[in-house]
C-alpha positions in Angstrom: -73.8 163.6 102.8 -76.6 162.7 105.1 -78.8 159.5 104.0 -82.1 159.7 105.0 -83.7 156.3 106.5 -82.4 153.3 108.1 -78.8 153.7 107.8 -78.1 149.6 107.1 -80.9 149.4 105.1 -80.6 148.1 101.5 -81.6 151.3 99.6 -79.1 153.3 101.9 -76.4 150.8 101.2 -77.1 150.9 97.4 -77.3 154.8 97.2 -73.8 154.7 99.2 -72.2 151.9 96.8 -73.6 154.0 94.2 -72.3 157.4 95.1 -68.7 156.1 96.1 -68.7 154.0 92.9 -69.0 157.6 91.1 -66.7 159.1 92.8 -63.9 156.2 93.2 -62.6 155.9 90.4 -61.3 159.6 89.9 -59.2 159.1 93.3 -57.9 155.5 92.6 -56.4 156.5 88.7 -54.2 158.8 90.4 -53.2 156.7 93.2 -52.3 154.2 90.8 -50.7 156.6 87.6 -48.8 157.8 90.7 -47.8 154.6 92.0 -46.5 153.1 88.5 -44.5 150.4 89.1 -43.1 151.3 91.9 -43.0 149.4 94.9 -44.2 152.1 97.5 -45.8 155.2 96.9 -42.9 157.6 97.1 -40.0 155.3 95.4 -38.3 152.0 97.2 -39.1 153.3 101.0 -42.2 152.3 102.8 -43.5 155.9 104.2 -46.9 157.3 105.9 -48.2 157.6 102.4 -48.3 153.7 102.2 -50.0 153.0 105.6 -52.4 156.2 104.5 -53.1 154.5 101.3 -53.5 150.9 102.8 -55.3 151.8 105.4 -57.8 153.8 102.6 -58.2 150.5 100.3 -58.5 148.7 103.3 -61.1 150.4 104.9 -62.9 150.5 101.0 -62.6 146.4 101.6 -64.3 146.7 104.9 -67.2 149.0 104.2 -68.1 148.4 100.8 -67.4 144.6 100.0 -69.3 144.8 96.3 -66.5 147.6 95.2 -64.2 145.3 92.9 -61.3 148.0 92.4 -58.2 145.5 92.2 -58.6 144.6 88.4 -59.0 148.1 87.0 -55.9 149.0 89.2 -53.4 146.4 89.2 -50.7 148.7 90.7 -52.8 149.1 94.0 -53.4 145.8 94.7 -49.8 144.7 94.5 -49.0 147.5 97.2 -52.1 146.2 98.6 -50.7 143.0 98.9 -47.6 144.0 99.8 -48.6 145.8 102.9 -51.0 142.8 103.9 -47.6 140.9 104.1 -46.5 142.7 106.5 -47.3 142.0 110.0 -48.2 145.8 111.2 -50.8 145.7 108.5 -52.2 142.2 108.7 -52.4 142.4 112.7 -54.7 145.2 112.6 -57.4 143.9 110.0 -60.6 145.2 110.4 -63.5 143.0 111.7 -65.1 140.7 108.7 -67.9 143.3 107.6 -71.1 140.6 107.9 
């Protein structure tokens, strides 16, 4: 979808927080029914689907800051947490998004 106008200014950014709001939470119950209470996505082995997925709700952290998705889904934030431990994750944080 192309946004019309000044692409940082505040009625952009609220029509994108609004629009990925709508659609986020579709995406993120199936991440996290799918992800139980498991410690990775596919069972007890970290795989592609975990960097894919961290690198997904990392990004979500990055661009859109006013998203709170980590108390509605419990299960991603643990992995989320999880892969922030680890030192291939946490050595290639994005920039603070100012």
């Amino acid at each position: 979808m192309r946004l019309f106008g000044t692409p940082g200014s505040p009625f952009a950014r609220k029509v994108r927080i609004v629009l990925e709001e709508k659609r986020i939470p579709h995406e993120y119950i199936i991440m996290e029914q799918d992800l139980g209470a498991g410690a990775f996505c596919f069972g007890g082995r970290f795989t592609l689907a975990d960097i894919a997925a961290g690198y997904a709700l990392d990004y979500l952290d990055f661009a859109l800051p006013e998203v709170e998705w980590r108390k509605a889904h419990p299960a991603l934030a643990r992995l989320t947490a999880r892969l922030a431990a680890r030192k291939s994750f946490s050595g290639t944080a994005h920039a603070k998004n100012t």
